[in-house]
C-alpha positions in Angstrom: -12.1 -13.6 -8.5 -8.3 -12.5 -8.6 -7.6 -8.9 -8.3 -4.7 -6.6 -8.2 -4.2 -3.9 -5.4 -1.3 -1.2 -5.3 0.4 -0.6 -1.7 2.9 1.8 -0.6 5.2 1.2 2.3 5.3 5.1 3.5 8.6 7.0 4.8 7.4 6.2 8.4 7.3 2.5 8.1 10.7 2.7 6.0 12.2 4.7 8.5 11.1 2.5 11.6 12.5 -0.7 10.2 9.3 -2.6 9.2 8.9 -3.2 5.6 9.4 -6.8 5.8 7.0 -7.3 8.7 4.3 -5.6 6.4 5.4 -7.6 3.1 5.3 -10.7 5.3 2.1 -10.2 7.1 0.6 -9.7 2.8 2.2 -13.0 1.8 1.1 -14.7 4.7 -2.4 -14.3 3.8 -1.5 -15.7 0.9 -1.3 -12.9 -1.4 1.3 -13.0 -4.5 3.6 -10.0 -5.0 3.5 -8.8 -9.0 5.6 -5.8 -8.3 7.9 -4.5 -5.4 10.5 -1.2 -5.8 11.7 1.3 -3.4 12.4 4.6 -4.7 12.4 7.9 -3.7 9.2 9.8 -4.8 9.5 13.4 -6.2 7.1 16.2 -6.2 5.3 15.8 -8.6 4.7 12.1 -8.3 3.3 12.7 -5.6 1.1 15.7 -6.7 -0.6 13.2 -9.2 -0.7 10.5 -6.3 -2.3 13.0 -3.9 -4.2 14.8 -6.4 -7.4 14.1 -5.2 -6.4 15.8 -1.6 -5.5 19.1 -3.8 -8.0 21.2 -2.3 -7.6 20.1 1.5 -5.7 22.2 4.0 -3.3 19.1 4.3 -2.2 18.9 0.9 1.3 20.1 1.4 1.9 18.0 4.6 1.0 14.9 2.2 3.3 15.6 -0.3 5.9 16.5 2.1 5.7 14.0 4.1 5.7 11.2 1.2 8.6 12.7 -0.3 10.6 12.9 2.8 12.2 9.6 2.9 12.1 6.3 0.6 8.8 4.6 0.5 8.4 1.1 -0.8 5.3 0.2 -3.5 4.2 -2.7 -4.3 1.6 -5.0 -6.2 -0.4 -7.9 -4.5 -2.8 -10.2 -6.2 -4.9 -12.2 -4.7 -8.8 -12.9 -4.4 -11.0 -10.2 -3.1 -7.1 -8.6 -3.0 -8.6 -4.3 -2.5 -10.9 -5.5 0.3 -8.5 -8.0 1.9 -5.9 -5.6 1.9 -7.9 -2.4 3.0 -9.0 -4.5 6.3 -5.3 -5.5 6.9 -4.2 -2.3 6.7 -6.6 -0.9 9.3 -8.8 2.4 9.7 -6.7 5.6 8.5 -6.0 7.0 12.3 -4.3 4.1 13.9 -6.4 5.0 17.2 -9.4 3.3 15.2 -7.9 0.7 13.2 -9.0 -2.5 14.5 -6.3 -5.0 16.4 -4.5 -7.1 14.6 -4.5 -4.4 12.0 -1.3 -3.4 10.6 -1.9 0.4 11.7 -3.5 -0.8 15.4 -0.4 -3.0 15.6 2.6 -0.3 14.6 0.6 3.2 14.1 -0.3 5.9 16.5 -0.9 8.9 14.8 -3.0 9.4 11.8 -0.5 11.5 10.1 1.9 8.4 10.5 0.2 5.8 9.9 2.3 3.7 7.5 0.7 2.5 4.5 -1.4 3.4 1.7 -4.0 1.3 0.1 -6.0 1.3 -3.0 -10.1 2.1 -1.7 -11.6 0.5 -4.8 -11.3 -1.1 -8.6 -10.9 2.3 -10.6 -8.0 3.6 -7.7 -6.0 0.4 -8.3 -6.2 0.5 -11.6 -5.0 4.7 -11.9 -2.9 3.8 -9.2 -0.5 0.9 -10.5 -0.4 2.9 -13.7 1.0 5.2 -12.1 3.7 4.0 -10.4 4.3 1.0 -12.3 3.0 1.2 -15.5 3.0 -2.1 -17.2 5.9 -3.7 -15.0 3.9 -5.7 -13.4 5.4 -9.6 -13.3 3.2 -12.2 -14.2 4.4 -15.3 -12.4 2.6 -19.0 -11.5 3.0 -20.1 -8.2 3.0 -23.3 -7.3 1.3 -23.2 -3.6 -1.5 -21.0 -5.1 -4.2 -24.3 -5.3 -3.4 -24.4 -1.5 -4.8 -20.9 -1.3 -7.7 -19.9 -3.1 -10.2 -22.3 -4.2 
């Protein structure tokens, strides 16, 4: 079954140069990008995305540090695309993640640890809404039968 996950390429990942190893490593699995934009996340944005967190003692370092420089989003489709993703992506503190991961291969510290990932169905869905809305772009591509059965 095809499914939609949301990404964000955080301010550490931006700032060290490898946003188009982490696209690259998504579409090389075979994953279709439905939505990609940088931008520069305010505030509140990021209150909403972090919202969830409100209550920890790291709230603030959050929002600071994903407001600090440009971060890149994105949608990927694919199947099994949350699950997929989440084990690319790697365990949250780098010094777990498993190798190959892109957090064992770049990260060292959890508070840098370069990308966010959707952690289910219902936080993709609230997730892409908000930060994309309805712009995601429905395309057909042609290697996809090479892909996924």
């Amino acid at each position: 079954m095809s499914e939609r996950t949301f990404v964000i390429v955080k301010p550490d990942a931006v700032q060290r140069g490898l946003v188009g190893e982490i696209i690259a490593r998504f579409e090389r699995r075979g994953l279709k990008l439905k939505g990609l934009r940088m931008l520069q996340v305010g505030s509140e944005l990021a209150g909403e995305h972090y919202a969830v967190h409100k209550d920890r003692p790291f709230f603030a370092d959050l929002i600071d540090f994903i407001t600090s420089s440009p971060v890149v989003i994105m949608l990927v489709e694919g199947k099994d695309a949350i699950r997929m993703v989440r084990n690319m992506v790697g365990a949250t503190n780098p010094v777990e993640a498993e190798p190959g991961s892109i957090r064992a291969d770049f990260g060292s510290d959890i508070g840098r640890n370069l990308v966010h990932a959707s952690d289910g169905p219902e936080t993709a869905a609230a997730e892409t809404a908000l930060w994309f809305g309805d712009e995601a772009v429905d395309w057909d591509r042609a290697t996809d039968g090479w892909i996924w059965e």
